[in-house]
C-alpha positions as CSV (number, residue, x, y, z in Angstrom):
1,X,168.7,134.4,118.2
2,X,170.0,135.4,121.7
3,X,171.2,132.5,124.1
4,X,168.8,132.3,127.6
5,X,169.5,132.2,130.6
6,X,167.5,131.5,133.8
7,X,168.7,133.3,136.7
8,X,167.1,132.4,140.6
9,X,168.3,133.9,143.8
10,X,165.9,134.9,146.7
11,X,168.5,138.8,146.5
12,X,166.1,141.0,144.5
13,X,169.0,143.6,144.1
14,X,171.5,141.1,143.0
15,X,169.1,139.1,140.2
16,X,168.4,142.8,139.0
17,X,172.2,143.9,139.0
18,X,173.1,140.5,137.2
19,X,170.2,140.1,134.3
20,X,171.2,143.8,133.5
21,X,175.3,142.6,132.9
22,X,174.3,139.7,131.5
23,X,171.8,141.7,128.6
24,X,174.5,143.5,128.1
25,X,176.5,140.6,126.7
26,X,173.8,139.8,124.5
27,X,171.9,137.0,126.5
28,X,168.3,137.3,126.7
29,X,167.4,136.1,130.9
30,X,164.3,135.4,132.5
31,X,165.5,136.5,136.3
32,X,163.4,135.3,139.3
33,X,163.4,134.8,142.9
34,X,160.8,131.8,143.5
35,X,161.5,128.8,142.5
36,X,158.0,127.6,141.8
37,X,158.0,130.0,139.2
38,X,161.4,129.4,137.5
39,X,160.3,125.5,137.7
40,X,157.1,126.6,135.9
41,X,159.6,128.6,133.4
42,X,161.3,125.9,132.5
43,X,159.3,123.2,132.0
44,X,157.2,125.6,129.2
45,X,160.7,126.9,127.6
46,X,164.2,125.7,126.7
47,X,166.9,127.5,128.4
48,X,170.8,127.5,127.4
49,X,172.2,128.1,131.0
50,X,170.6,128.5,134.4
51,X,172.2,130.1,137.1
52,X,171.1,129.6,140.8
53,X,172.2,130.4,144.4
54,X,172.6,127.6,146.7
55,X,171.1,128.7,149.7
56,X,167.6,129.8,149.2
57,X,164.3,129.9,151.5
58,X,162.2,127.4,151.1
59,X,163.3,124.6,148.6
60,X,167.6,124.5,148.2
61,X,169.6,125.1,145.2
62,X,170.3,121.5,145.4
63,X,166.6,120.5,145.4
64,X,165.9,122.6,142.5
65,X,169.0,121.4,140.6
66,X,167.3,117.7,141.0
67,X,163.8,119.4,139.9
68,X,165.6,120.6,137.1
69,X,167.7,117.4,135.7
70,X,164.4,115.8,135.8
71,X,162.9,118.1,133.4
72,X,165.8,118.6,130.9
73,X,168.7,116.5,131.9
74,X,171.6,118.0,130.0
75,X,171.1,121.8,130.6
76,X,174.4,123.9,132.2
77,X,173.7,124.8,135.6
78,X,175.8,127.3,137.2
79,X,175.9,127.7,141.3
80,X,176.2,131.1,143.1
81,X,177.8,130.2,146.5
82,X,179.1,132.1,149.5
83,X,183.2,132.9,149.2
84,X,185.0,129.8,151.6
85,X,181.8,127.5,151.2
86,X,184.3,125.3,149.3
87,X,181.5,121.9,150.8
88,X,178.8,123.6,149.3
89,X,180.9,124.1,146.2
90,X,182.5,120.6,146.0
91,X,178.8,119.1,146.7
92,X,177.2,121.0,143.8
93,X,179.3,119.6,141.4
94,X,178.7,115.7,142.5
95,X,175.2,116.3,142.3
96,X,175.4,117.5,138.6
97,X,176.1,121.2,138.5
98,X,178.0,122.2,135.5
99,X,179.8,125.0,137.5
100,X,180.3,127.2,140.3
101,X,180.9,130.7,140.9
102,X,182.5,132.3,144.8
103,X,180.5,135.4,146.0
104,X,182.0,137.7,145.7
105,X,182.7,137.8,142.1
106,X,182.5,140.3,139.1
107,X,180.8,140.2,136.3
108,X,184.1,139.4,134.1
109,X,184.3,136.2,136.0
110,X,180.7,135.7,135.4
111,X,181.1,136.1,131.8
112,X,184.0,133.5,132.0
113,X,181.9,131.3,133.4
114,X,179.1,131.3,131.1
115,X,181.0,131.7,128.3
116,X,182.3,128.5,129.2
117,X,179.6,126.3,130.1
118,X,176.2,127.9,128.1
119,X,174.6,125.6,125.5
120,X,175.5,125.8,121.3
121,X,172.6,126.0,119.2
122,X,171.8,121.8,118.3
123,X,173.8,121.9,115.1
124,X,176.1,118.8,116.3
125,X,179.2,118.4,118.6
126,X,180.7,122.1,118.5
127,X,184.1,122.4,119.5
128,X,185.4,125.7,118.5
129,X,185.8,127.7,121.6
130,X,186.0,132.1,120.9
131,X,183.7,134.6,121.7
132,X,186.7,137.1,120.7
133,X,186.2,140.0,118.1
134,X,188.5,138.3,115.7
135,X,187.4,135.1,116.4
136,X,183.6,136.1,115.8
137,X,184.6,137.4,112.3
138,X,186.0,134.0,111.8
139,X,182.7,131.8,112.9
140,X,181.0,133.8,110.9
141,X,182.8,133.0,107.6
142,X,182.4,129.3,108.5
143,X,178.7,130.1,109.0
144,X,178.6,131.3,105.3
145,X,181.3,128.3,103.4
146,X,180.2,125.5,105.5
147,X,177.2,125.4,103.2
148,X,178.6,125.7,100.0
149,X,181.3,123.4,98.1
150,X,184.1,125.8,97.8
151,X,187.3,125.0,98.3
152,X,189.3,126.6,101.3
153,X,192.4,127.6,102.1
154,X,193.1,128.1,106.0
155,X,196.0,130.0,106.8
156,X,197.4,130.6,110.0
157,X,200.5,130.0,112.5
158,X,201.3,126.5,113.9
159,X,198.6,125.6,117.0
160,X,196.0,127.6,115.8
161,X,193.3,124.9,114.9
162,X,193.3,124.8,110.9
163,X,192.2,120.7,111.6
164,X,189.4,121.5,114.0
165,X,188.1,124.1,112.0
166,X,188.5,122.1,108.5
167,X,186.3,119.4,110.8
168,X,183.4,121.9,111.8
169,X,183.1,122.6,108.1
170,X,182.8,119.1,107.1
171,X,180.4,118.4,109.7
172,X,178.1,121.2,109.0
173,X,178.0,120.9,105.5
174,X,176.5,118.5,103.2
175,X,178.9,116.1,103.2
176,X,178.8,115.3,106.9
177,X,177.6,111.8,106.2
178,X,180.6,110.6,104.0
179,X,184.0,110.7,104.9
180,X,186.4,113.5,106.6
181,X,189.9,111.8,105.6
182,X,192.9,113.9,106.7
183,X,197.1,114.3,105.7
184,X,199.4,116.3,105.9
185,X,202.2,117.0,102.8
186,X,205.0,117.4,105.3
187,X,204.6,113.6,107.7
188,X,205.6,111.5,104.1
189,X,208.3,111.4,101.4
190,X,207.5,112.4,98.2
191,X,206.6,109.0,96.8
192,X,205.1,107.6,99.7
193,X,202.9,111.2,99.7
194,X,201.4,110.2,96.5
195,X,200.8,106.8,96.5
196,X,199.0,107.6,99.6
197,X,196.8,110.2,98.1
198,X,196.5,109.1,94.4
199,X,196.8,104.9,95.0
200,X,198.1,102.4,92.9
201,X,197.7,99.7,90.8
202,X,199.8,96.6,91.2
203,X,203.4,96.1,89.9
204,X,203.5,100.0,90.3
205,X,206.9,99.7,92.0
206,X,207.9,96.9,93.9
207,X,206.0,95.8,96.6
208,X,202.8,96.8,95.1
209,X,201.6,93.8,95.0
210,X,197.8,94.1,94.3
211,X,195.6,97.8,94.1
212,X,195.4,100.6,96.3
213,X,192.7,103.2,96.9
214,X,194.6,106.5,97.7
215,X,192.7,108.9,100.5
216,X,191.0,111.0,97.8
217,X,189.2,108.1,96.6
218,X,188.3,106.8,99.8
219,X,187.2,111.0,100.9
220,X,184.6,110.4,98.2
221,X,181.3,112.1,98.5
222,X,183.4,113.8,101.6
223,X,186.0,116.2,102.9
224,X,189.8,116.1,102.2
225,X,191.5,118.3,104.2
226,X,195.0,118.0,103.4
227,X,197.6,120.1,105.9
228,X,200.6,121.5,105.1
229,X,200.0,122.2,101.7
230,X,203.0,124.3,101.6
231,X,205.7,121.7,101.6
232,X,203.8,119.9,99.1
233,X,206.1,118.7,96.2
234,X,205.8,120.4,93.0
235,X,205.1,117.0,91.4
236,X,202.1,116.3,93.7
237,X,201.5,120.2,93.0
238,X,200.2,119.3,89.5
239,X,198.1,116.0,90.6
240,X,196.2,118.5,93.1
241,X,195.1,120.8,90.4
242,X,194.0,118.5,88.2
243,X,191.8,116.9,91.1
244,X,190.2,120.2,91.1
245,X,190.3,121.3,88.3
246,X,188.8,117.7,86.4
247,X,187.4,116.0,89.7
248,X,189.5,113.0,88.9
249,X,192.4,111.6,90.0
250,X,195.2,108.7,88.1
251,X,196.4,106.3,90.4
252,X,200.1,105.0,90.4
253,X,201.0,102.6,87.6
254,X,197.3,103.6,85.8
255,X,197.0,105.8,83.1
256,X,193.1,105.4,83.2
257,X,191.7,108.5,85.4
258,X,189.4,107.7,88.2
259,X,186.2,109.9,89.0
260,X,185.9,111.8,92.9
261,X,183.9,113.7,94.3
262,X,185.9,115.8,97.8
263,X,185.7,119.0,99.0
264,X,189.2,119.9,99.5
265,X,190.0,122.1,102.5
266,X,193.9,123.1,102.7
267,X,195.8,124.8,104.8
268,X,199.2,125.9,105.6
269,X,201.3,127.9,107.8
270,X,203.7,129.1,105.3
271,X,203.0,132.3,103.1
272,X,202.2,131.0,99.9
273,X,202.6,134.5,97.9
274,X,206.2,133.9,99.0
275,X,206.7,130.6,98.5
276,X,205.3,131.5,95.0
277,X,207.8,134.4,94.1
278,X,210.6,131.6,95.1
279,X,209.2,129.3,92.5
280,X,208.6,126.4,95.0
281,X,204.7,126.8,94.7
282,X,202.6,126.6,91.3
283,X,200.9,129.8,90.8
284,X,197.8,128.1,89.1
285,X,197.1,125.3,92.3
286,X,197.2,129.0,94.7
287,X,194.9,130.7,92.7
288,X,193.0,127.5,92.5
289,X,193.1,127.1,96.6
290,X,192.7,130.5,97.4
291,X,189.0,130.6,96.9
292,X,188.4,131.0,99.9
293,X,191.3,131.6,102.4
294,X,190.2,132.0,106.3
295,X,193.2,133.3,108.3
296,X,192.7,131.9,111.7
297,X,194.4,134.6,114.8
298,X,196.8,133.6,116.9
299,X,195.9,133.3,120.8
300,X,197.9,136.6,122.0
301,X,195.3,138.1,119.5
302,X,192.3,136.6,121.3
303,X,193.0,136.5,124.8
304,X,189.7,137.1,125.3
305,X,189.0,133.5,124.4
306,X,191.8,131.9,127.4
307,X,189.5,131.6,130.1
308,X,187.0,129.7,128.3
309,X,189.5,127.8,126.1
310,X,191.4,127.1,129.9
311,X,188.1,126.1,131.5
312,X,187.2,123.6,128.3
313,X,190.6,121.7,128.4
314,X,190.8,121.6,132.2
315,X,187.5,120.0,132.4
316,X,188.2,117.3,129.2
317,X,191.3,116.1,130.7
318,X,190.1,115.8,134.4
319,X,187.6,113.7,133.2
320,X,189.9,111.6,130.6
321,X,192.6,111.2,133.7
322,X,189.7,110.6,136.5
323,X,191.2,113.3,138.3
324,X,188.0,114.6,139.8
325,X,187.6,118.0,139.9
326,X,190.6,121.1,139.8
327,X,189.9,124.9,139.5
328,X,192.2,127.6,138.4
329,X,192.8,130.0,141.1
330,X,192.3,133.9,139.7
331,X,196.0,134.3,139.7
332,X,196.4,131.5,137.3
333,X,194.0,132.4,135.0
334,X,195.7,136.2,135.0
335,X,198.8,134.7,134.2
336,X,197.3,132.7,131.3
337,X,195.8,135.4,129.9
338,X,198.7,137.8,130.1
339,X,201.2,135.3,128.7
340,X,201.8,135.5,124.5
341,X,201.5,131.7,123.3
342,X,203.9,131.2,121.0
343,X,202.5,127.6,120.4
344,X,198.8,128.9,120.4
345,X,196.1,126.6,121.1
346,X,197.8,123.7,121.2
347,X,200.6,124.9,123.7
348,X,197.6,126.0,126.1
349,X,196.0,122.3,126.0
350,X,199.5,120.7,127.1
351,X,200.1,123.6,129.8
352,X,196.5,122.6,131.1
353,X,197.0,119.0,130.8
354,X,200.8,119.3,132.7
355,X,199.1,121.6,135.2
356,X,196.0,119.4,135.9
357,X,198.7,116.1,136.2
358,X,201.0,117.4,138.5
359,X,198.7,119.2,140.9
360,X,198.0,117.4,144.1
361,X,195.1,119.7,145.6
362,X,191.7,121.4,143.9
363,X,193.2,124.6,142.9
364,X,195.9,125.1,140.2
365,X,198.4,127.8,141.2
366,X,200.7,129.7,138.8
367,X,203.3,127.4,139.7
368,X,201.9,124.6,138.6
369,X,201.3,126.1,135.4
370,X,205.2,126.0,134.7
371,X,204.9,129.3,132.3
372,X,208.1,131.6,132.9
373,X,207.7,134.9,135.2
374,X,206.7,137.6,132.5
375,X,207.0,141.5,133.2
376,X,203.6,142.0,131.4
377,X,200.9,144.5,131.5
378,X,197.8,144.4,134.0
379,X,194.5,142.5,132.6
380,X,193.3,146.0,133.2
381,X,196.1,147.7,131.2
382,X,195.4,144.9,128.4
383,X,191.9,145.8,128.3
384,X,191.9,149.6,128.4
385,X,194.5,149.0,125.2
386,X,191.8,146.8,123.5
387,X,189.5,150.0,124.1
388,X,191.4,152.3,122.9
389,X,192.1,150.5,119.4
390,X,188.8,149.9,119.0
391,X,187.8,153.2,119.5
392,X,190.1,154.7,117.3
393,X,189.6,152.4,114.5
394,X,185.8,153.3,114.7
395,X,187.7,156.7,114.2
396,X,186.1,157.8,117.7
397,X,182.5,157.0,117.1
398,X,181.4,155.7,120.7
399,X,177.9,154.0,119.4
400,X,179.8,151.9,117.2
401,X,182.9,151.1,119.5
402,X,180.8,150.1,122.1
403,X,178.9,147.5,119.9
404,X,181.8,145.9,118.6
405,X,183.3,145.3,122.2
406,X,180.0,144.2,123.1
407,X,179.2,147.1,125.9
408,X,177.0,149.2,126.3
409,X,177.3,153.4,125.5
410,X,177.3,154.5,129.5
411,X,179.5,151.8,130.1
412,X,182.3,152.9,127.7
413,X,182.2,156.4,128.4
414,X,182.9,155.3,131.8
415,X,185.8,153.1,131.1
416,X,187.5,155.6,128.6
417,X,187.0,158.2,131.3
418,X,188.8,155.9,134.2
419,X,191.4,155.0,131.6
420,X,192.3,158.7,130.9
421,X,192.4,159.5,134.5
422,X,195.1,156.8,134.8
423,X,197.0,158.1,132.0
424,X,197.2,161.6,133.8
């Protein structure tokens, strides 16, 4: 089902210009401009976003953001407002906006945006962030195994997100009542790693001096998602496979086994084939594991996804640090974007957090970003390369290249036709 959006400005040719771009990226919108009437829209239908200018005849944007938290308190509201009316901007977002967009903008930074503030479905506290080819193919395979009971092996580099997406699993499955216990194979020693995991019975080894529950037994009913499976010991190796192989585990010091029921979600950095060939990894527990494997891309392959992933992070820590509110400037965000994240996800959450720290004014600037200066290509160079690919993996076939980058037909002819011009 397509996201909504409510869209009110008193410019006929600009409401028209905008729900037409926004349709294009798949929304459905519901574009007016008199307020009575998107009041009386909204108080007969649920709405993911709403978008609104701030200066308006008759009632303000400001009056109708009031009309609207009255009516459904939590929706995203985004405000259209002139370029350099930084009060009018600042004032919006004390009196509950979720956003604001500078006239005059493009519809990329529209799409930023709303791709950064627009409602989930209600299917709990959605973190995942990626509206990204690759990362749509992703969600869409955790759609499908969230349901079921299958084990799942993520694989992916370091900073990608294997724990938040072993977590969104958990909690849409049917085990999102019971437990989510996490570990990872490569934080403990070898002995330490299984008493941990298994548990123990007293007099086990010294120190033990009454019984333990290891972490499968207290994930029971739940989710185990246990990182690092790579550098698990070949010893622990064995215990694993018979947990899923027999659904029961034998404590330290017991020789009596002990009944769970866990859905185990592994993951792991390191290629397993190889570490298989090398004899460091049983090949039973990887065929066992690889039921499922999900490989998660890194972020130079989704850099799509920065804005909104830069947006999300800037607005989490602001509010954890009371910093009020900061904004990255355009050059910023271009300098995120073209910039390869060795450290993925992860590095771009501390970059944001150092930024949003050390800045002293409203606006982030590149320097405060502390990246180093990159000879890179253009945003427009990166894209006309993403349109190309595409297009020659659908082996030329326009219709189908323009679906996949989420465009429509007139629109790609037009880009592939300013792109060849450039190459000329």
């Amino acid at each position: 089902m397509k996201q909504k959006i409510l869209l009110l400005d008193d410019e006929a040719s600009l409401i028209k210009w905008l729900s037409y771009a926004l349709e294009q990226k798949g929304y459905s919108v519901f574009a007016t401009t008199d307020t009575k009437d998107a009041i009386a829209e909204i108080k007969k239908e649920r709405f993911d976003l709403i978008i609104s200018d701030v200066r308006m005849p008759g009632i303000d944007g400001f009056e109708f953001l009031k009309t609207v938290r009255a009516i459904q308190p939590r929706i995203p509201f985004i405000f259209i407002t002139a370029y350099g009316s930084m009060d009018s901007a600042i004032n919006a977002l004390r009196d509950r906006a979720s956003d604001y967009i500078l006239k005059p903008f493009s519809i990329d930074e529209l799409d930023v945006r709303v791709r950064a503030n627009i409602s989930r479905p209600e299917q709990g506290p959605v973190k995942i962030i990626g509206t990204s080819r690759c990362m749509k193919v992703v969600l869409n395979m955790l759609d499908k195994i969230a349901v079921t009971d299958s084990t799942v092996l993520l694989l992916g580099e370091s900073g990608t997100g294997k724990e938040l997406f072993a977590r969104e699993i958990h909690h849409r499955s049917k085990r999102a009542k019971c437990n989510f216990v996490t570990l990872s194979c490569a934080a403990l020693p070898e002995t330490l790693l299984e008493s941990e995991l298994f548990g123990y019975k007293k007099g086990a080894f010294t120190g033990a001096s009454g019984d333990k529950d290891g972490l499968f037994k207290v994930a029971d009913r739940g989710t185990f998602f246990l990182d690092e499976i790579g550098d698990a010991p070949l010893a622990i190796q064995v215990k694993i496979l018979r947990l899923l192989e027999e659904r029961e585990i034998v404590p330290l010091g017991s020789t009596k086994p002990s009944r769970v029921d866990v859905r185990l979600i592994a993951a792991t950095n390191k290629d397993l084939a190889e570490e298989l060939k090398r004899g460091r990894f049983r090949e039973d527990l990887y065929y066992r594991l690889n039921v499922i494997p999900v490989v998660l891309p890194p972020l130079r392959q989704r850099r799509d996804d920065v804005p909104a992933l830069a947006e999300f992070f800037l607005r989490q820590i602001c509010e954890r640090e009371d910093l009020g509110e900061r904004k990255l400037l355009k050059d910023s965000m271009d300098m995120l974007q073209r910039y390869d994240w060795p450290g993925n996800v992860r590095e771009l959450r501390h970059v944001i957090e150092r930024a949003a720290i050390l800045s002293d004014s409203y606006h982030i600037k590149t320097e405060h970003l502390g990246l180093p200066k990159i000879k890179a290509k253009s945003l427009t160079e990166l894209q006309e390369d993403e349109i190309r690919r595409v297009v020659k993996e659908c082996d030329g076939n326009i219709t189908r290249a323009a679906k996949i980058l989420g465009v429509a037909r007139a629109t790609l002819y037009r880009r592939l036709k300013q792109t060849n011009k450039r190459k000329k």
